[in-house]
Structure formats: C-alpha cells, structure tokens
C-alpha positions as CSV (number, residue, x, y, z in Angstrom):
1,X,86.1,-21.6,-11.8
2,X,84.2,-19.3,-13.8
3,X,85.4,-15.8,-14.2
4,X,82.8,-13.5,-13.9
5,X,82.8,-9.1,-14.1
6,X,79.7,-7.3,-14.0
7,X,79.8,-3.2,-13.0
8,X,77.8,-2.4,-9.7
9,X,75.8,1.2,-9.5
10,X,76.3,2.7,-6.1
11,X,72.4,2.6,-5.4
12,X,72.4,4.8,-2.1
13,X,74.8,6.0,0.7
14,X,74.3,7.2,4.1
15,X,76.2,7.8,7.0
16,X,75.4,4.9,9.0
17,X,74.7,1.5,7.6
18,X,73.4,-1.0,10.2
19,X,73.2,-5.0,9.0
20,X,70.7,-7.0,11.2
21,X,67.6,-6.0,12.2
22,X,67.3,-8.1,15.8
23,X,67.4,-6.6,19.0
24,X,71.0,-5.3,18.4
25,X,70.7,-3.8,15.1
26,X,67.2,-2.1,15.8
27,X,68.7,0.1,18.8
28,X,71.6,0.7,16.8
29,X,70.0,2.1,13.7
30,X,67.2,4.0,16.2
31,X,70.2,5.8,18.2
32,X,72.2,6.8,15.2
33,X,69.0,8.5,13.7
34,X,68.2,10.2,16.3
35,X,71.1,11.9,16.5
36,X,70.5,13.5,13.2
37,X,72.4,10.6,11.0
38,X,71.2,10.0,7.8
39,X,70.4,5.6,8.6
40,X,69.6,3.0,6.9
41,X,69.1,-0.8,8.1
42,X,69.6,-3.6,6.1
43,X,67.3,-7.4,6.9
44,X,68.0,-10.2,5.3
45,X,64.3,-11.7,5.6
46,X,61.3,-10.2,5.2
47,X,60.5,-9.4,8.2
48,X,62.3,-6.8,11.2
49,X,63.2,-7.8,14.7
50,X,65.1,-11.1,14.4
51,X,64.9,-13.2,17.4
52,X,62.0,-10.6,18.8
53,X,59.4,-12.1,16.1
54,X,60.4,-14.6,13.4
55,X,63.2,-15.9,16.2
56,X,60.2,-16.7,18.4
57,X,62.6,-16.2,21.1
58,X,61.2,-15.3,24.7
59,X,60.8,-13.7,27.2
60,X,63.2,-11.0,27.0
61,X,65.7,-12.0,29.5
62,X,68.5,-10.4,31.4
63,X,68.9,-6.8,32.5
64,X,71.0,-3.8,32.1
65,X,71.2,-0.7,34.7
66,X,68.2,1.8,34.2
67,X,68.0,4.2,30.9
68,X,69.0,2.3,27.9
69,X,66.8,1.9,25.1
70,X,66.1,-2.1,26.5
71,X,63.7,0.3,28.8
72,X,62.1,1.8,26.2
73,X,61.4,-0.9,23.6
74,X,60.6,-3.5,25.8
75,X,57.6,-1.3,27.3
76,X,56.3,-1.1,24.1
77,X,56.6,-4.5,23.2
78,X,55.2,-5.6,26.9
79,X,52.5,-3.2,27.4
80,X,48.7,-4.1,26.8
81,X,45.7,-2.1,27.6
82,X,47.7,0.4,30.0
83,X,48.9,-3.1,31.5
84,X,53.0,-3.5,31.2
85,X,53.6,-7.7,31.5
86,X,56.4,-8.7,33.1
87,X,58.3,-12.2,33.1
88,X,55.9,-13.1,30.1
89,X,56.4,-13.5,26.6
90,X,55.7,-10.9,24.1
91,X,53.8,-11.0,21.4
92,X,55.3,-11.8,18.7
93,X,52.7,-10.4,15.5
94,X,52.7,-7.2,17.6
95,X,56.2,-6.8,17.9
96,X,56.9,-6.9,13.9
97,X,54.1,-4.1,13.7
98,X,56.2,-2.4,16.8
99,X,59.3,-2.5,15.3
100,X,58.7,-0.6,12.3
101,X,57.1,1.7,13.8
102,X,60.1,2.3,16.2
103,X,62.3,2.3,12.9
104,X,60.3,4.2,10.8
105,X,59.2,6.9,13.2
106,X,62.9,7.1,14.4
107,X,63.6,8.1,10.4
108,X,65.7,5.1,9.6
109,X,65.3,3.5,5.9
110,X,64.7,0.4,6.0
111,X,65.8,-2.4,3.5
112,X,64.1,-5.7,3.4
113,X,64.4,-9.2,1.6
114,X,68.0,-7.6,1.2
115,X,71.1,-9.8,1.9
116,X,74.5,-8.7,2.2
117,X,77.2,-10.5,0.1
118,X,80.3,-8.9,0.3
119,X,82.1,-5.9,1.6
120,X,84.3,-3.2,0.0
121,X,87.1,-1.5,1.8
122,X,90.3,1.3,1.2
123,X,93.4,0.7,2.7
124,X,91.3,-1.4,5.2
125,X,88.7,0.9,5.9
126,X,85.1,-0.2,4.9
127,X,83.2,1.7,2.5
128,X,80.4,-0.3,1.1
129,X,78.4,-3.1,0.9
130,X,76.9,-5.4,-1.7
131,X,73.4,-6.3,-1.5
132,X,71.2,-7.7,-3.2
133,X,67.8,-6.6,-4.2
134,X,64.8,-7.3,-6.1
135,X,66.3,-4.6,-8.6
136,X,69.3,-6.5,-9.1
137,X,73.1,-6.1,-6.9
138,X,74.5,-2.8,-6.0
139,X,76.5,-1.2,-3.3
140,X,75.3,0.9,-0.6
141,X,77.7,3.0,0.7
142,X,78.5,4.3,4.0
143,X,80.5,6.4,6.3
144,X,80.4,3.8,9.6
145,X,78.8,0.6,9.3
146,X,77.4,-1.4,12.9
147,X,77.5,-5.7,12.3
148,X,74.4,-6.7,14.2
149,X,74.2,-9.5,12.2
150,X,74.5,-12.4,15.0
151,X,77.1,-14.4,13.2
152,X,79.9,-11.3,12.2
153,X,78.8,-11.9,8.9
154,X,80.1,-8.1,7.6
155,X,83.6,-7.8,9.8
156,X,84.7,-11.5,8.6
157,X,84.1,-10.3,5.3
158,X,85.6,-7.2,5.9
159,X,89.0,-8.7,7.0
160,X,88.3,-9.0,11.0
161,X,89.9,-12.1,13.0
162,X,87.2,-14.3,14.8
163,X,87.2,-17.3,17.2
164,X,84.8,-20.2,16.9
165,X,83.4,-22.2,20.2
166,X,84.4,-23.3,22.7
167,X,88.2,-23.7,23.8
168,X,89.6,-27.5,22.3
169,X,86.7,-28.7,20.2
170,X,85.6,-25.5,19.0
171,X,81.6,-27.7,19.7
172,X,78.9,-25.0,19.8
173,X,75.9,-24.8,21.9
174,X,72.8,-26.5,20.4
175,X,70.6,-25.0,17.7
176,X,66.5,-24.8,18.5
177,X,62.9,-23.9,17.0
178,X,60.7,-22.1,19.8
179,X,56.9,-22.0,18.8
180,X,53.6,-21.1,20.8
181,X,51.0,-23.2,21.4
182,X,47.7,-22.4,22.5
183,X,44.2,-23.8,23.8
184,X,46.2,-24.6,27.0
185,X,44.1,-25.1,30.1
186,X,45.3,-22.5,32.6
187,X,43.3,-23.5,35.8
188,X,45.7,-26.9,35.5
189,X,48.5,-26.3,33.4
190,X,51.8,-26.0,35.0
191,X,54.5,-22.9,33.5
192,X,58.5,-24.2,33.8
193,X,61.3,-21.4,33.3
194,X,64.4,-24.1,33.6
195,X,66.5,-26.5,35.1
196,X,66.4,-25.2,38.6
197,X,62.2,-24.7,38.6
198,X,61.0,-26.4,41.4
199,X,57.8,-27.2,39.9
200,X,56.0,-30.6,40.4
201,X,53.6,-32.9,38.2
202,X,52.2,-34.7,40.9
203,X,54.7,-35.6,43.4
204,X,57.6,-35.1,41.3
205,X,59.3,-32.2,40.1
206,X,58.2,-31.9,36.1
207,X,62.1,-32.0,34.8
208,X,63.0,-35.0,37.1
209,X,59.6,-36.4,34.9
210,X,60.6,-35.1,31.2
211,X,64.2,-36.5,31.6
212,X,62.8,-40.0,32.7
213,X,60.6,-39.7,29.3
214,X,63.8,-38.1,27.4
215,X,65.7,-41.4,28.3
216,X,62.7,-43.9,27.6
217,X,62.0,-42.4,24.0
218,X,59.0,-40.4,24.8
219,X,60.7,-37.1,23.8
220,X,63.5,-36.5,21.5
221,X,67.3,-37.1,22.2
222,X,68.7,-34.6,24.6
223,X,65.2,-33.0,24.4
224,X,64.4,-33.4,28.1
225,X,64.1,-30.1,29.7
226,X,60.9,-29.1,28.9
227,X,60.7,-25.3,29.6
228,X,57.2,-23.5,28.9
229,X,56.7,-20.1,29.5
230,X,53.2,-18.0,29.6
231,X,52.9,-15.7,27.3
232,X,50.9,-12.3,27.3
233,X,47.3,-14.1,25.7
234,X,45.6,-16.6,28.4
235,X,46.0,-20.6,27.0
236,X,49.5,-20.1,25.6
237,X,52.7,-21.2,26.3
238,X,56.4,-20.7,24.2
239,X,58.0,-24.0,24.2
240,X,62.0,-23.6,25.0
241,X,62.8,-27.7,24.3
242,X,63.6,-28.5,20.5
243,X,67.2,-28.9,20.0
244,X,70.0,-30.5,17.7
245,X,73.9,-30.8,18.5
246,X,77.2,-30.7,16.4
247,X,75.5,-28.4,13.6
248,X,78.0,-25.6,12.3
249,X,75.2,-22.6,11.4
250,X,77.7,-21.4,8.7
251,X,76.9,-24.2,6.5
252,X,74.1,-24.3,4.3
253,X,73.7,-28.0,4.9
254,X,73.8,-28.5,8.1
255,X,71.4,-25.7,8.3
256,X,68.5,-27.7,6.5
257,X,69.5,-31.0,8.0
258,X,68.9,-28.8,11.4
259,X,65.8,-27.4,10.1
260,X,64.3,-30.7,9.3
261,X,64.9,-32.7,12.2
262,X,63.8,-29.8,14.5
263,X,60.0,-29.6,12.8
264,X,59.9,-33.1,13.7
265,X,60.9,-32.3,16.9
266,X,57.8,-29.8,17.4
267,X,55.7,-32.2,16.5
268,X,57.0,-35.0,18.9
269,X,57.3,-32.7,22.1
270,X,53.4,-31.2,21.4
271,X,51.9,-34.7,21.4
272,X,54.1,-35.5,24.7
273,X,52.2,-32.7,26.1
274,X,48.8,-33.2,24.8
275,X,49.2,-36.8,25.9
276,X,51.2,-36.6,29.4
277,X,50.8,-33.5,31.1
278,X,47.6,-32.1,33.0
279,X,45.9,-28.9,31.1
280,X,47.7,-29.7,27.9
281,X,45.2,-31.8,26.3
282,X,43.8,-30.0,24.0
283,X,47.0,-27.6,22.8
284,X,47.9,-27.2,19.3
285,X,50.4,-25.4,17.5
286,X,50.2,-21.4,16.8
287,X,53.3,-20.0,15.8
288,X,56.9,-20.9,15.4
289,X,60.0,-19.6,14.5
290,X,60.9,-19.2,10.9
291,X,64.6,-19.7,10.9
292,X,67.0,-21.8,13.1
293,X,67.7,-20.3,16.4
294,X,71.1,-20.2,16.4
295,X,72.7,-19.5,20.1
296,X,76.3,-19.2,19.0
297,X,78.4,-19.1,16.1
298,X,81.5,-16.8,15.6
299,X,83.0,-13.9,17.9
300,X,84.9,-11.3,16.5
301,X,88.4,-10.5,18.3
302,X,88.2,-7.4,19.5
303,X,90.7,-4.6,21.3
304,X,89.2,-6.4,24.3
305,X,88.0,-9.7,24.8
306,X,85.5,-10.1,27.6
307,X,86.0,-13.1,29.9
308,X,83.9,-15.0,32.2
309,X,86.9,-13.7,34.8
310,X,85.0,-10.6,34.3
311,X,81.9,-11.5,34.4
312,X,82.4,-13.6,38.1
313,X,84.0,-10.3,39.5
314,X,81.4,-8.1,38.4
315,X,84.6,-6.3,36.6
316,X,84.1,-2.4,36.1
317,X,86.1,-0.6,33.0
318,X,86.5,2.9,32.5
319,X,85.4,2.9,28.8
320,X,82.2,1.5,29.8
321,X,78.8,1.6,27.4
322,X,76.7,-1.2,29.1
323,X,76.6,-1.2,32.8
324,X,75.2,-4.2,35.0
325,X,75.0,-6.5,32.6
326,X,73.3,-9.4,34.3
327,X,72.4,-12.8,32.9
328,X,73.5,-16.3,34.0
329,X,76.4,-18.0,32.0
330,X,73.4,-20.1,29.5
331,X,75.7,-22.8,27.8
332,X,73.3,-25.1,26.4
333,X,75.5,-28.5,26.2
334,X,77.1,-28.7,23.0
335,X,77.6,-32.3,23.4
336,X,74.5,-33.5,24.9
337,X,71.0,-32.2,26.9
338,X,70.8,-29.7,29.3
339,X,73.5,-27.0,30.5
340,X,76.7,-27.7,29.9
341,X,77.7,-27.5,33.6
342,X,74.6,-28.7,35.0
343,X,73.3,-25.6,36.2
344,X,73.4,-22.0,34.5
345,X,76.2,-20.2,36.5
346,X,75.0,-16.8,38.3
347,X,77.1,-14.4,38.1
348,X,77.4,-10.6,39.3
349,X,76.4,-7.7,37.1
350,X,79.3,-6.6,34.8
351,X,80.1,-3.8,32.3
352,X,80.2,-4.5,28.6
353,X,83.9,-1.6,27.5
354,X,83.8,0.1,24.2
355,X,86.8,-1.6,22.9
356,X,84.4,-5.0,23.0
357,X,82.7,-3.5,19.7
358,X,85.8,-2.2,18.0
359,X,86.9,-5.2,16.0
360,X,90.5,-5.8,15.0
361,X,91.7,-4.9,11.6
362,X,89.1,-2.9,10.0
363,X,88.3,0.8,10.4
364,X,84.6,2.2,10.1
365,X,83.2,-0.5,11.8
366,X,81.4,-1.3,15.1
367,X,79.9,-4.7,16.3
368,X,76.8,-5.2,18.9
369,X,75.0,-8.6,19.7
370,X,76.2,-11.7,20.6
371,X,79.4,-11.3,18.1
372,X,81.0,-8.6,20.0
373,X,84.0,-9.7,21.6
374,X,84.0,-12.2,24.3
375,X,85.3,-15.7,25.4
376,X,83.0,-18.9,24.4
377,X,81.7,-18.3,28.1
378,X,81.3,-14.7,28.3
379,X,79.2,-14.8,25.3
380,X,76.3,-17.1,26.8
381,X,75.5,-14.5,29.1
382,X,75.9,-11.4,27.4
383,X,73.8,-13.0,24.1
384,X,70.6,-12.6,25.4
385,X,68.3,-9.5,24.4
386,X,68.0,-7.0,26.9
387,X,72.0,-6.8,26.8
388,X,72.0,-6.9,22.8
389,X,69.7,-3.6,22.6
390,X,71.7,-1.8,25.3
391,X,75.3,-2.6,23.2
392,X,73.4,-1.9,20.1
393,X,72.0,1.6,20.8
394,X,75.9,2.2,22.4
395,X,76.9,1.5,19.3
396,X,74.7,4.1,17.0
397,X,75.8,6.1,19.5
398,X,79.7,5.6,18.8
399,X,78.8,5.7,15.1
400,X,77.1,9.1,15.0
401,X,79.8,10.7,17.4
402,X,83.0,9.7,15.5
403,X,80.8,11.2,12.3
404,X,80.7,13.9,14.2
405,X,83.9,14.4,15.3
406,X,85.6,13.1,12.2
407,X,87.4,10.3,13.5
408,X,87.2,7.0,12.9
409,X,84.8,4.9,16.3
410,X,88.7,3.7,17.1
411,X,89.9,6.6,17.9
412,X,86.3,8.1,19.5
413,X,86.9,9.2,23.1
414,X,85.0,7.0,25.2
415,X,83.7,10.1,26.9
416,X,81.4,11.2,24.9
417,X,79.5,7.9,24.5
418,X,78.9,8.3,28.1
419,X,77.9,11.6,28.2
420,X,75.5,10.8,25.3
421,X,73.8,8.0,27.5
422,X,73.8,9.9,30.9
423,X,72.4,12.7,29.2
424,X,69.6,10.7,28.5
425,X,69.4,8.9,31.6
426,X,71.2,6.1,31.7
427,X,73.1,4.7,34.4
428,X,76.8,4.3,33.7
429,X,78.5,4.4,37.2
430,X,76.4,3.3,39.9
C-alpha cells in the first residue's frame, strides 16, 4: 500500500454538475441550463453523445407521451434536407456535430477527455467531484449533481446501495459492438429489425437461416440473430449481432477480453454477409462503435424501485416525470443467444415516478438513464434512448427547481416538475 497526499485546487463550481454525456446526461444538462443554471457536463471520452455516436447504437427506439425533449433532439438528429426519417438510423458523424451544438447553444460548459475518479461529500451530502484533466486533478464543485453515467459510477462512489443483475445469478445481458456497413445493394438487400421479423431469404424466414449457420459455425457462438437496420444514407445497414456473455463491464479485464473477441466478431459476421446473403456482396465496413456497448450493469436503489409488475399494468404514479413509457422488456440472454425468454415481452405504456431518480443515502444527487431505479427486468425496457432523454431532462429539471427553492431534489415537491414539463408541453396525465 502506498500512502499517497497531494492538495487538490477547486478548479470550477457551478450549480449543476451532470456526469455522462449520452442521451440521459445531454437532456439533463440542456434542461438545467435553460432554466437559468449555471451547467457544466462532464465526458469521459472525447467525444459527446454516448450511445448516440461513439455507441453506434440505433435506431432510437421506444417512445414517451408527446413534449419531452426526446421530441426535440431526435428531430434534429433525424431530419435531412426538410426530410424527418423515421424507423432509420441516424447519422452518427452528424449527431456528434448536433450534440454540441444543442449543449453549447443551450450555454452548458462542457468538459471532455475528463474522467471522474472520486466523489466528496458532508455529512452525506455531495459536494464535489474529482476529475481529471490534461491540467492535472482537481475538484469541480457543485450545488446538485445528475449520474448519467450508465453504470452509477458517481452515486456508488458517493455512498448509494446498488443491485447487480438478474435475481440468483446476478448474470448480465450480453455486451455488443454495432458498426455500419455500406456499398449494400438496395434493390436486393433484405433489412431485419429482430426475432419476430417475418422476413424471408428465399423461402425461409432470414433468422430461421442465420441460426442454422450460428449452429453450423458459419457465425459466431450465440451470434445468430442477425438484425440489420437501414440507416438514413442509401447502401447502409447498422449491424445489431456481435455479442459476448458472462463479462462483468466493471472490470478492466473483462473489458478488453470483450473488446477483442467482439472486433473479431465484426469481421466474421461481415464476410457471412458478403458471402451468403443477396445484395451484400460487395459491403464493407464504415463505422463502428468505439467502446463496448454495455446493456446493463448496476442499478441504484432508489425510494422506489420500478418493477416489471408495473410495467405489465401500465401502472400510473402520482409523482410522475415520464409518462408512457413504452418499450418491450429487451433481455438479451445472459446465458446464451437471443432473448432471454424467447421473445421480447410487450408491455403497456408506464410512468417512470420521481422517487426512481432519488437514490438512497446521498443528498444532492439525482440519477437518469438506465441506472435509475428499477428491477433487472424493468430496466431492459426503460434502457433504451428515447426513455433516457425524457428522465434525463426530468431530471435537470428537479435539479434547477430544488436550487431554486433551496431544498435538497428529496425533499422537491413533485409538483413543480410537472408544472415545469406541462408548461412546455408535455404530456403528464393523459
């Protein structure tokens, strides 16, 4: 053990601190500035948007009722020559140009190549954070900070009680790589959205053909549903099919060992393609993603913890900040290929309450994304982006408020959230 003491300069402070720049974060720090907060976001990478752009991750699935800021950013990423797209993938280079913009013009400062490393708190309220930059570590301080950073990276830190998978095992769903290919022959290439697509290569349906390949060696172990979807350019498809089970995305190792077997992956499924599917022939690689696509990793516990119960009942709640939710239960099968229960489940649009983004145990501190607090289940469904923008802008919202008000986002009456996001249009009660 090596004892080691150095003395940190506070380098800024603001009044809302948002860590993560994906979906979430972005309509979290956008909301907060907006309502005259001085904002700052903090990235990890180089690069803003997360899963939006250097995720690769597409389309932007699932919906939310009419108003949120999903509306709004997904226009702009979707809309070409007066043209909005729909059921298509985005583009990807645009959207990192996009997303600044919607930062930048929005007033938030914006901190990139900047990791988080630890937390500070009083008397178990959060205060700070340490980061480093190219200038060396310091603290940034703030009055409420939002965790949009995927895995609950800040409220661990910060004290906050998490769960981990799902219920026995505690196995996780798979990680993946998405990438773009292009020079794809539209007049006979086929598009696939999932297990239930109906559509054929030849006489059979195209999954009933990629599993028979999956379980002859043609394609990679449990790679075997083969989902391609058109993107916004002509000749391009984003491939949803690289995956690798039993990897914990919270260790470094298991993270490369990921890494590398999924690049090999890319290169196996592209040639399966070029080699056994009509239209295909000529496709090469364009883009991927450039970090593991994680799908699940911790939840922070919450004052509520929202169930797939909810979820099947379409439950209302009276402290309501995302209405109609809606997004199949997506378990990708921990253990093996496919979902997890053979088909996605459908289920009925659902609220997202407050007290889902109030962690346990730490003051000053809200959640939004996929680690807000839910059951192994609910989470598959509520991970996806359209719901991750709505929570986050719900909770700039709730952080600029209880500024506001001087009170702490606990102790913020739920009211005035929702009166912040009918007054802008947003559909709360319907």
């Amino acid at each position: 053990m090596i004892k080691y003491e150095k003395v940190l300069d506070v380098s800024a402070s603001y009044d809302v601190v948002v860590i993560g720049s994906g979906p979430a974060g972005i309509c979290a720090a956008v909301a907060a500035a907006r309502r005259g907060m001085k904002t700052a976001i903090i990235e990890r990478y180089g690069i803003l948007g997360g899963n939006l752009t250097i995720g690769c991750v597409g389309p932007i699935l699932g919906s939310v009722a009419k108003g949120t800021m999903y509306d709004e950013l997904s226009s702009l990423l979707l809309t070409e020559d007066g043209k909005t797209w729909t059921g298509r993938v985005h583009d990807m280079e645009k959207a990192k140009r996009v997303v600044l913009d919607f930062l930048l013009n929005a007033g938030v400062n914006i901190y990139l190549q900047t990791p988080v490393i630890d937390t500070f708190q009083e008397a178990g309220i959060l205060t700070g954070v340490l980061v480093a930059q190219k200038e060396g570590l310091s603290v940034i301080e703030g009055k409420r900070f939002i965790d949009a950073t995927g895995d609950g990276d800040i409220a661990v830190s910060a004290g906050a009680p998490w769960e981990f998978g799902r219920d026995g095992d505690r196995k996780l769903q798979p990680v993946t790589l998405m990438y773009i290919i292009e020079n794809v022959d539209d007049s006979r290439a086929i598009s696939c959205y999932g297990e239930d697509d109906p559509v054929k290569l030849g006489e059979e349906k195209f999954l009933d053909f990629t599993a028979r390949c999956c379980s002859d060696g043609r394609l990679p172990e449990n790679c075997y549903c083969v989902r391609l979807y058109p993107t916004t350019h002509p000749g391009e498809r984003l491939v949803n099919t690289t995956q690798v089970n039993h990897i914990n995305p919270l260790k470094q190792t298991e993270i490369v060992k990921a890494e590398a077997e999924l690049r090999h992956q890319i290169d196996c499924i592209t040639n399966f393609l070029r080699t056994y599917v009509p239209g295909y022939e000529n496709c090469r690689i364009k883009t991927g993603a450039s970090t593991l696509g994680v799908r699940e990793s911790r939840r922070i516990t919450g004052e509520y913890i929202l169930d797939v119960e909810d979820l099947r009942a379409g439950r209302r709640f009276d402290d309501v900040i995302v209405h109609k939710a809606n997004f199949v239960v997506d378990i990708h099968n921990p253990v093996g290929g496919g979902q997890e229960y053979g088909l996605a489940e459908v289920i009925k649009p659902y609220d997202i309450p407050y007290r889902c983004l109030i962690p346990l145990n730490v003051e000053n501190l809200l959640l939004a994304g996929r680690c807000i607090s839910g059951t192994h289940e609910a989470m598959a469904s509520f991970r996806v982006m359209s719901i991750c923008m709505a929570m986050g802008e719900a909770a700039g919202i709730a952080a600029a408020l209880s500024i506001t008000a001087n009170v702490s986002p606990r102790q913020l009456n739920v009211e005035s959230i929702q009166k912040e996001l009918t007054a802008k249009g947003a559909d709360l009660f319907s």
